[in-house]
N, C-alpha and C positions, 0 to 999 in steps of 0.2 A: 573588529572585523574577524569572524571567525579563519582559519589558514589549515590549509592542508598543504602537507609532506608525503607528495606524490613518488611511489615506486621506487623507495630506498630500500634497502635491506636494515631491516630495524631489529638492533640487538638491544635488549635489556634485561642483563642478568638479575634484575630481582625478579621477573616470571618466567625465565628460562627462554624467552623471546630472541628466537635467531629464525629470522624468513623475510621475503619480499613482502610489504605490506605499505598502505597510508597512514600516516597519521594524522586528527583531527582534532584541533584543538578548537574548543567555544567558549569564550565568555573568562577566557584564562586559565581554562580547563582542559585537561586530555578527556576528549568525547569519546574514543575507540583506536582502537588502533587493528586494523582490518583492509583486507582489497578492497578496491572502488567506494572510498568513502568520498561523499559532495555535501557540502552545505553551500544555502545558496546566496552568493556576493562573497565568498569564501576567496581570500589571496592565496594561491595555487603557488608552490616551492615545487621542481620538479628536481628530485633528488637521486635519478635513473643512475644506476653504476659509482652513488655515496653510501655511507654509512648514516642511519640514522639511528641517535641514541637519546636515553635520558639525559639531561644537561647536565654538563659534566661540574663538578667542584673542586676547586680547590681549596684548601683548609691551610693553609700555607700563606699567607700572602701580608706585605707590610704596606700602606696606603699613605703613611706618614703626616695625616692629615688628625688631627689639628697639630700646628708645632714647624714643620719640616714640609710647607705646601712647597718651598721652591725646587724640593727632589720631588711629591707627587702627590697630588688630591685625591679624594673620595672619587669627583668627576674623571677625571685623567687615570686615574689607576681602574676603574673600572670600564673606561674604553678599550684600555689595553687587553680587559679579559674580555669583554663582550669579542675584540679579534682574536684575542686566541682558542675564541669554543665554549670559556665558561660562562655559564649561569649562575653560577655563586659562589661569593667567596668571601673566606672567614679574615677579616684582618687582626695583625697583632699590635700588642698593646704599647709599644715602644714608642709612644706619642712625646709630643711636648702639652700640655703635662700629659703624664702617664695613665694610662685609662685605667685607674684604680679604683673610679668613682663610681656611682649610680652618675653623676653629672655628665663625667666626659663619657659613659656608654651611649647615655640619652642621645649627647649632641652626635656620637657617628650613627647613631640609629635615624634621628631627624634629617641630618645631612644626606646619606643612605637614601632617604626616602625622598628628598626633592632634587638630587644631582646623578643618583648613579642609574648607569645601564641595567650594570646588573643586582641579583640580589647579594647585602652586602652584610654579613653576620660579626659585630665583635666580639673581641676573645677580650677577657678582663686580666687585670696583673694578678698573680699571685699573691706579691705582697707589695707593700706600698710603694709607692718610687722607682719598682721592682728592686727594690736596694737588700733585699733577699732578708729584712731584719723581723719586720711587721707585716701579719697577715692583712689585706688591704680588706675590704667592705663587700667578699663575698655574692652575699645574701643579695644588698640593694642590686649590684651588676646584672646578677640572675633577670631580679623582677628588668631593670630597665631593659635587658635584651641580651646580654652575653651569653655565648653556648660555650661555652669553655673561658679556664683560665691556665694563664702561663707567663712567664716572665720572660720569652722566647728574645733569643741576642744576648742574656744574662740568666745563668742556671743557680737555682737556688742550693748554697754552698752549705749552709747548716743544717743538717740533719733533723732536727730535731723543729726548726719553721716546716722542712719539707714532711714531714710526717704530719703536722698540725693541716697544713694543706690539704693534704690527702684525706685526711679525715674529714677535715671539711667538704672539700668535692663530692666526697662520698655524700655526703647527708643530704647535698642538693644535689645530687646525681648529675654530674659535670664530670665529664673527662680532663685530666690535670697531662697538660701535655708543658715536658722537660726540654731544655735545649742541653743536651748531654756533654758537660765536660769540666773536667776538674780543672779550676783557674791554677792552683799551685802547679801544676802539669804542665798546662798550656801555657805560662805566663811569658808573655814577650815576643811568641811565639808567630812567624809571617806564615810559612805554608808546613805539610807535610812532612814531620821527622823522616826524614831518607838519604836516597841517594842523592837525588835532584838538589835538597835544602843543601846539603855538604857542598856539594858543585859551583851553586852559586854561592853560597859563604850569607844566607839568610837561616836567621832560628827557627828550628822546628817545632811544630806540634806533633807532640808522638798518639800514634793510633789510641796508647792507652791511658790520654785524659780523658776520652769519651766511654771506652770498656768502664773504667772504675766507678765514674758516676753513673751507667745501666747497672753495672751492678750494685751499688747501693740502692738505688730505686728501687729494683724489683725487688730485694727486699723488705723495704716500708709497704710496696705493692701489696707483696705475702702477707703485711703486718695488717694494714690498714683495710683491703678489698677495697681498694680505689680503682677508677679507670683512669689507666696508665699509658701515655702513649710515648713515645721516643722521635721527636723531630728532625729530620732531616736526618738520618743514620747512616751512618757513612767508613763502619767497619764491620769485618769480617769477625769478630768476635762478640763485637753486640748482636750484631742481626744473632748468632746463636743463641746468645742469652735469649735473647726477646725467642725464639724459635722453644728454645727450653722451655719459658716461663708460659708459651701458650698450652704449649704439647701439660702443663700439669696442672690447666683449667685458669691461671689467673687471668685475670679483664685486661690483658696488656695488646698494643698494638704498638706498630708504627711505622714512618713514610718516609719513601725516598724522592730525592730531586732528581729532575731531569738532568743534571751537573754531573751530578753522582754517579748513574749509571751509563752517560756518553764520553766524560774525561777522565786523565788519572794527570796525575801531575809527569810521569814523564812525556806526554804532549803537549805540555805547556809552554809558551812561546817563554824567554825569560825575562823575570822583571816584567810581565803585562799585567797592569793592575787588574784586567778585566778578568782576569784569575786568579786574582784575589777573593776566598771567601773563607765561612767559617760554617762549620768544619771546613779542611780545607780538601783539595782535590787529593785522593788517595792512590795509593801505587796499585797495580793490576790485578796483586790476588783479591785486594779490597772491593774494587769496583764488581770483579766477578761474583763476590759475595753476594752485593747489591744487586746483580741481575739474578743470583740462583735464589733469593729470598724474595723477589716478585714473581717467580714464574712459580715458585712450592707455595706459595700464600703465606708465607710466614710477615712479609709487608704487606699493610691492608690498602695502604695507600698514596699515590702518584702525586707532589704538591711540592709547588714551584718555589717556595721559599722565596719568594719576586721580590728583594731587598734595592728599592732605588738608590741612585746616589749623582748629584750632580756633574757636573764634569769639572767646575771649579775644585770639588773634595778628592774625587775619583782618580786625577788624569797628575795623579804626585808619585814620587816616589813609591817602589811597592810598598817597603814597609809605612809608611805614614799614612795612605790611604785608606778609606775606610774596608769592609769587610762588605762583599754583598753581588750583588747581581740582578737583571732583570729576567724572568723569563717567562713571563703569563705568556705570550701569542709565540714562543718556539715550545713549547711544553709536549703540544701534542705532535709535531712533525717529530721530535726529537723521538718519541715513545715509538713511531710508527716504524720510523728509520733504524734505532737501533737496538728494539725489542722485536717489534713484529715481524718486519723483512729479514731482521738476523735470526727467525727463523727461533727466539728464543720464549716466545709466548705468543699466544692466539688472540685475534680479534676482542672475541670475548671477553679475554683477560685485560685485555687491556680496557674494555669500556668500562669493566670490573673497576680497575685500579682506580678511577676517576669517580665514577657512580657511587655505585654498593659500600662501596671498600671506604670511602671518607662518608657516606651517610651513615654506615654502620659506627664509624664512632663522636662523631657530632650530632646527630640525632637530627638534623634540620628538615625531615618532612621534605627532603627533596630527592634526585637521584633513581625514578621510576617514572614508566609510563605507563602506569595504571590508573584505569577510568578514574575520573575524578580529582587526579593529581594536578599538583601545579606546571602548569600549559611550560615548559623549560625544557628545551630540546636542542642538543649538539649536532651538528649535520658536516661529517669531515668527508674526506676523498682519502683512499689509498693513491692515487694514481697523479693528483695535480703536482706540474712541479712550478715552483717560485722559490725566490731567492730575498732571503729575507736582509731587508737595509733596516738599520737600526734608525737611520736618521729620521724613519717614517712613523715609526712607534707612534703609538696614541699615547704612551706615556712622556714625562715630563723630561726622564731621564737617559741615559744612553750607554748605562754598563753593561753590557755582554760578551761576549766570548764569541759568537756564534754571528757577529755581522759578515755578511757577504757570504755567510753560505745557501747554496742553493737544497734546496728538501726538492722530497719526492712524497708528495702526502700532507695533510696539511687540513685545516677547519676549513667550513666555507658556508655555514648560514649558523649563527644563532639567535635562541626566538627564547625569549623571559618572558613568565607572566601571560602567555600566547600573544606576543609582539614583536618582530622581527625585527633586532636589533643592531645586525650585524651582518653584513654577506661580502662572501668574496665579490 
């Protein structure tokens, strides 16, 4: 059934699209996007005083399926994006077994295709196991479906696998996106080298296990003309490396969480596992890094790093629990609230951070509404407020940081594939 998205204000920075219009999807398709569009037996969204956008993506996200369904499935983790806005989303490779294979790509590409809401993209391991030793089977992952690989929860420590990598990515033209940090650094390590960690008498991770490994990469980056991305960044010295390393032409990119740019660890409750993560929550000049490197572009993109974790693993001691969080459906209240109303980036930029900014370096043919595109459209409110209960998640699991608070802003229709999949 063809569906129009009636009288929203539809921004989509990859045609410079900021005005009141319809959109009109047929057949799975964007048919126009213009005033007084009708087809007829057409299901009518009236979107008067929302935003409507290209469907937004996350490239960020852990599904934990096959291996770890009792934290979250293929099904369950993409109900949770279909509520929080997105249209697609890349998972990573940290399966039981590890998606090293052309096999296990297949099976989340086939699963994918008879379980999830949304559209659901794997990322391949680096190297085998992710055990950082052996480069894993590339090639076949490509043909079976993976748009990237990465070893993402485990960074690859030797130098000389991660250059072999990169040269590989390169030749099948794949983005090698790093989870940035020196184990010898970090090792042992529960939150934030700081004040806070001395306070409570928990090991820190200092800012600069993540600086050291940005900086070795972007020099294999120089070496190799690989696309380079930096996951989840979460200091004030990387984001410059990465700001250097564009400003002098290399293919380098990379993205910040919604974590990253709303907490610093001295608002951290103490000892709350659900603040527990990795990298870990950073002190204020860090975080302001993170917000002044999405608002200059030097971060291409906005991705929730949505790490489940059950409440049997989750709900222990800080240090013994695991590392992670959920946050596909607070992702974008979070952006709206503490980017856009703080008055620190515009509209635009933010549909930017979700859209353009993760298509531009995963390449998935998504993230536009131009004629012809795939029918995947985000539809938020600046204005609704709700107050988000964790226990209601579509996902399986229940670690956040952010239950019980109330947003002002917030998703409220998403449509995959032109199929309305999701409304407030």
């Amino acid at each position: 059934m063809p569906i129009v998205i009636r009288n929203g204000r539809v921004i989509d920075p990859s045609s410079n699209t900021d005005r009141v219009a319809d959109v009109l999807i047929v057949d799975g398709r964007v048919a126009g996007v213009a005033p007084n569009l009708s087809s007829p037996k057409a299901e009518v969204f009236d979107a008067t005083g929302m935003i409507v956008a290209p469907g937004f993506i996350d490239m960020h996200v852990h599904l934990r399926e096959p291996g770890f369904e009792h934290a979250e499935t293929i099904e369950s983790g993409s109900r949770a994006a279909a509520a929080g806005g997105f249209t697609s989303i890349c998972c990573m490779p940290n399966t039981k077994p590890v998606n090293d294979s052309a096999l296990v790509t297949s099976y989340i590409v086939e699963r994918a295709r008879s379980k999830a809401l949304v559209n659901v993209f794997p990322i391949g391991a680096i190297t085998k196991g992710s055990a950082g030793e052996e480069l894993s089977a590339i090639g076949g992952m490509k043909a079976a479906g993976a748009v990237a690989i990465s070893d993402d929860g485990l960074p690859v420590m030797n130098a000389r696998v991660m250059r072999r990598a990169m040269e590989f990515a390169r030749s099948y033209d794949l983005p090698i996106i790093q989870h940035c940090e020196d184990l010898n650094l970090s090792a042992g390590g529960d939150m934030h080298e700081g004040v806070q960690s001395v306070r409570w008498g928990l090991r820190g991770i200092p800012a600069a296990s993540e600086d050291v490994m940005v900086a070795r990469d972007l020099v294999l980056a120089q070496l190799t003309g690989a696309r380079y991305h930096v996951a989840h960044i979460s200091t004030r010295n990387a984001v410059a490396m990465v700001d250097y390393a564009r400003q002098h032409g290399l293919p380098v990119t990379c993205e910040a969480t919604p974590h990253h740019f709303s907490l610093t660890d001295a608002g951290m409750p103490a000892y709350d596992s659900n603040y527990r993560m990795k990298p870990p929550l950073r002190s204020c000049g860090h975080r302001d890094a993170i917000v002044e490197g999405l608002a200059a572009g030097t971060i291409s993109a906005i991705a929730t790093d949505h790490a489940p974790h059950p409440g049997s693993e989750k709900m222990q001691e800080f240090e013994r629990c695991p590392f992670g969080i959920i946050g596909l459906e607070t992702a974008i209240a979070l952006a709206l609230e503490e980017l856009v109303a703080a008055g620190k980036i515009t509209l635009s930029r933010l549909v930017e951070l979700f859209t353009t900014g993760p298509e531009g370096v995963m390449r998935l043919g998504r993230g536009t509404l131009a004629p012809g595109a795939p029918g995947d459209v985000t539809v938020f409110s600046t204005d609704v407020e709700w107050t988000y209960d964790v226990n209601q998640s579509a996902s399986r699991s229940r670690n956040s940081p952010f239950h019980g608070r109330t947003f002002h802003g917030g998703p409220m229709a998403t449509v995959v594939d032109g199929e309305m999949k999701w409304r407030r």
